[in-house]
N, C-alpha and C positions, 0 to 999 in steps of 0.2 A: 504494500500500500504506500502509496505516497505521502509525502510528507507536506502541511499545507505550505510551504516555500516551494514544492518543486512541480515541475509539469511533470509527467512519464507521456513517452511518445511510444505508438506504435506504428513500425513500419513495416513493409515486404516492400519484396524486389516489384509488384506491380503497381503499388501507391507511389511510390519512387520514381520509376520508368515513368509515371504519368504526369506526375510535377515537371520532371526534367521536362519531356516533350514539351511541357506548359512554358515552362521557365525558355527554352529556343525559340517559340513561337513566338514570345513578350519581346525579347531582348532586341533591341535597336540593331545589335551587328554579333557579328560569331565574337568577337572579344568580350563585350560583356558577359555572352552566354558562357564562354569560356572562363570567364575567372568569376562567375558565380557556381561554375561546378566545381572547383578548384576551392572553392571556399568549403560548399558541402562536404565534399572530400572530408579538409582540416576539421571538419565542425565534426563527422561521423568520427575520424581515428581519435578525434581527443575527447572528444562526452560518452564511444560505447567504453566501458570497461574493458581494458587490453585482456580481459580474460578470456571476453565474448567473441574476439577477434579473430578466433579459429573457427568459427560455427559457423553452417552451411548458409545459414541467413544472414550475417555480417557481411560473407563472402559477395553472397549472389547480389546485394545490395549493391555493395563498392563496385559488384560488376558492372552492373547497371548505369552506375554514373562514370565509372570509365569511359562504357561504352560510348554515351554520350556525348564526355569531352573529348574521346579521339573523334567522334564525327563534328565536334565545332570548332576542334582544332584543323580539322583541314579546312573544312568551310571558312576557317580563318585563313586558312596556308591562299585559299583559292582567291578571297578578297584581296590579301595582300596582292597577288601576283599579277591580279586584274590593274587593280591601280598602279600597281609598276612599270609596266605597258605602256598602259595610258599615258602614265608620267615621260615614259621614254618616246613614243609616238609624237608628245606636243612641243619635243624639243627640239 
């Protein structure tokens, strides 16, 4: 039971997955999406208990949001290189 100071959250790998897609959808450009997964990352390894952190459910979680920021880090890789172009084109 929780303590009245504290929230307890519960997650799966599906509620997860669904934020994210929510959170790429929101974000202005792949950077922000990117360094908001990047945040959740740091927010999941430091708040689950490092005990938890072998469990199939910790795993499939961080999987999820890997998965994610490897697809808005290229989507970043892709923006940048667009604008690179462009940049080098109007010179």
């Amino acid at each position: 039971m929780s303590q009245p100071n504290e929230i307890a959250l519960s997650l799966t790998s599906e509620n997860v997955g669904a934020y994210c897609q929510e959170l790429m959808r929101q974000s202005p450009n792949a950077g922000h999406a990117l360094a908001a997964l990047t945040g959740m990352q740091t927010f999941m390894a430091f708040m689950v208990p490092s005990g938890s952190h072998a469990t199939s459910a910790y795993r499939a979680i961080m999987g999820v949001i890997a998965q994610h920021a490897a697809s808005a880090r290229k989507q970043l890789l892709e923006e940048s290189t667009d604008a690179l172009v462009r940049a080098l084109r109007a010179r």
